[in-house]
C-alpha positions as CSV (number, residue, x, y, z in Angstrom):
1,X,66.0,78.5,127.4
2,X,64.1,80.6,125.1
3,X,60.5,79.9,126.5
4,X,62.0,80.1,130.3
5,X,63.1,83.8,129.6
6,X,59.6,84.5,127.8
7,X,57.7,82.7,130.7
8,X,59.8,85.1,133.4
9,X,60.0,88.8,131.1
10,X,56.4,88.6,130.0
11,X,54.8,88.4,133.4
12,X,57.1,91.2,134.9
13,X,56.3,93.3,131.6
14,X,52.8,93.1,131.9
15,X,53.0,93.6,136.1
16,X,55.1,96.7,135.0
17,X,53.3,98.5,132.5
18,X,49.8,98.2,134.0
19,X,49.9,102.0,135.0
20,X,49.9,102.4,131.1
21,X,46.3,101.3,130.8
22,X,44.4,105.1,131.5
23,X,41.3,102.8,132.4
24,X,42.5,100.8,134.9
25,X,42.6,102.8,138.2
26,X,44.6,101.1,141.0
27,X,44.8,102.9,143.9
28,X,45.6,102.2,147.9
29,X,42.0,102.5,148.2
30,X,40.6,100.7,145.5
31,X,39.1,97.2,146.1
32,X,38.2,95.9,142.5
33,X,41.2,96.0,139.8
34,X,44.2,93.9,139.1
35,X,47.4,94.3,140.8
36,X,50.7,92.8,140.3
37,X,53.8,91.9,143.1
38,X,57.5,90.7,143.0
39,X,59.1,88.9,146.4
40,X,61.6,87.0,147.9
41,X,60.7,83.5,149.7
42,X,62.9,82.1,152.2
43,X,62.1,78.1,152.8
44,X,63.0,77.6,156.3
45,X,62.3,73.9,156.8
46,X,60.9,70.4,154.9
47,X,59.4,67.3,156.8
48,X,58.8,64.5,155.4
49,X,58.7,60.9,157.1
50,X,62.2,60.3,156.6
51,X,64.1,63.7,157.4
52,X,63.8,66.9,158.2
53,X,65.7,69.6,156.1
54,X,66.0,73.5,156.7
55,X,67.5,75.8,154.4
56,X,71.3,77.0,154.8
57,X,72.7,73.9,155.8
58,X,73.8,72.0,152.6
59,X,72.5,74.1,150.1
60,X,70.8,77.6,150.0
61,X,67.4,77.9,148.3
62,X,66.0,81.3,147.2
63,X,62.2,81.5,145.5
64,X,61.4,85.0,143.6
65,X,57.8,84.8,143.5
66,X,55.9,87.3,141.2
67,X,51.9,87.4,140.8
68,X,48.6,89.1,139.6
69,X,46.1,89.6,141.7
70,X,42.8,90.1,140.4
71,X,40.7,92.0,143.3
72,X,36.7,91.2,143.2
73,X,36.3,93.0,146.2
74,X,37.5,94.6,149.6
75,X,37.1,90.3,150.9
76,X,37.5,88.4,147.7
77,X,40.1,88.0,144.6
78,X,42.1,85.4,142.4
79,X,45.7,85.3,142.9
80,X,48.3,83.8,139.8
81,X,51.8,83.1,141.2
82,X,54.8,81.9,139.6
83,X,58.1,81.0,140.9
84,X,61.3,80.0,140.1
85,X,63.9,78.6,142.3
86,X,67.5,79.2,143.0
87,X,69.4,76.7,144.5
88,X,73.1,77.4,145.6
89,X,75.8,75.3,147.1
90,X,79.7,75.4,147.5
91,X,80.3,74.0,143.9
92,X,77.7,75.7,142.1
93,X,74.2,77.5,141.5
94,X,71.1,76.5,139.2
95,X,67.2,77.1,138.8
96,X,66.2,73.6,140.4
97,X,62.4,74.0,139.9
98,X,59.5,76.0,138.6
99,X,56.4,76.5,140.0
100,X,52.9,77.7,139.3
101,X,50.8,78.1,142.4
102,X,47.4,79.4,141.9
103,X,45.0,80.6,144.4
104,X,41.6,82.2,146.1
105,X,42.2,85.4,148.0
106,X,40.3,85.7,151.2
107,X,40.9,89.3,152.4
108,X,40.3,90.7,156.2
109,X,40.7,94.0,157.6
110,X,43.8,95.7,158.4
111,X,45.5,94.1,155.0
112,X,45.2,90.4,156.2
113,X,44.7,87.9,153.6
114,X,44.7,84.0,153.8
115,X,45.4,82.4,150.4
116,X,45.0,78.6,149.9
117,X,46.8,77.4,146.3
118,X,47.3,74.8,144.4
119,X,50.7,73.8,143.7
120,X,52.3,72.2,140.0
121,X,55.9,71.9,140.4
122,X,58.6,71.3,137.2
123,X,60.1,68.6,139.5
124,X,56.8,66.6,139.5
125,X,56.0,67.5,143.0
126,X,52.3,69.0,143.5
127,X,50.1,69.6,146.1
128,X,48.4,73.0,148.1
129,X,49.8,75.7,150.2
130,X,48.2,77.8,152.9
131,X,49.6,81.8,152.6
132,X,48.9,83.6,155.1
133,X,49.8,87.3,154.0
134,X,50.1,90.8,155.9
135,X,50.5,94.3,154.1
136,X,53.2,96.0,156.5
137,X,53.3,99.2,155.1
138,X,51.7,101.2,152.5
139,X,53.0,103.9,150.6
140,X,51.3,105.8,147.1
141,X,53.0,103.7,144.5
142,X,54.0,99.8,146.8
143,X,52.2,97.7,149.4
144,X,54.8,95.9,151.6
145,X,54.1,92.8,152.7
146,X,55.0,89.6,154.8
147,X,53.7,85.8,154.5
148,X,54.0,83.0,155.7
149,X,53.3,79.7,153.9
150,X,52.9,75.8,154.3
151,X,53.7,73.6,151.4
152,X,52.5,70.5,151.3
153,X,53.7,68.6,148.1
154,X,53.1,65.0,147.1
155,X,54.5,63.0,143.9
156,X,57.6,62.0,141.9
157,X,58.3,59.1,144.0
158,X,58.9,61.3,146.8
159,X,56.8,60.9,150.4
160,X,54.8,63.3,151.1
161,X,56.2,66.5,152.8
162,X,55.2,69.4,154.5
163,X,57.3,73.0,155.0
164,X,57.5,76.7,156.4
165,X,58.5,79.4,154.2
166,X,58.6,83.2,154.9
167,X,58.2,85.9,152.3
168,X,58.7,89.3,151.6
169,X,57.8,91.3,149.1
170,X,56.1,94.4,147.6
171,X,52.3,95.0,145.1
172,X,52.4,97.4,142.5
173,X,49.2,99.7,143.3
């Protein structure tokens, strides 16, 4: 329990007390720097060859994704995500998995970024998922933004499987 709580506080710490750091200047403009985010995912639906399963119908699933983005440039940047998952039913609520997803940022114009990562999951699953990211709004201090992602996971005796997820979420500038 002890390293679960330091894995999850020491991440949001450090994504919280980068505007300490005088040398680091992060900025709406700024294309080189490192940048950290909090969000919500939503998995919508699961495929695999034996069913197809969308969220709200037995149980609810909830992901809180939270990252550091390291920014190269205005079109290029490394992306480390981790995320733990709540999954609530009638009878009772529980973290179900843990997962460390990281990634190459491809960034466009207009805030548009595509973000292939690799996927380790605590249940044994792994595989890649395609993000396909949008700033909605910017302000001085937060980025909005909205994604959409495909999971494909393979492993721990399960078929292979491919989902949709939506996210929502705001970067730390």
């Amino acid at each position: 329990m002890r390293s679960v709580l330091f894995m999850f506080f020491v991440p949001l710490i450090v994504l919280v007390s980068n505007r300490a750091f005088a040398q680091m200047q992060n900025n709406a403009s700024s294309t080189r720097g490192v940048v950290g985010y909090m969000s919500v995912l939503l998995p919508v639906l699961s495929v695999d060859n034996k069913t197809t399963t969308t969220n709200f119908s037995k149980n609810t699933i909830i992901c809180f994704p939270i990252g550091i983005n390291a920014l190269y440039s205005d079109k290029f940047g490394f992306s480390f995500e981790i995320t733990p998952t709540l999954k609530i039913n009638d009878t009772s609520s529980k973290i179900s998995n843990f997962l460390f997803d990281p990634g190459l940022m491809f960034r466009f114009k207009n805030g548009f970024t595509i973000i292939p990562r690799l996927a380790f999951e605590t249940s044994g699953r792994y595989g890649i998922t395609q993000v396909f990211n949008k700033i909605i709004k910017r302000t001085k201090l937060l980025n909005y933004f909205a994604a959409t992602s495909i999971p494909f996971r393979l492993g721990n005796s399960s078929p292979s499987s491919v989902g949709l997820n939506v996210q929502f979420g705001f970067i730390f500038n």
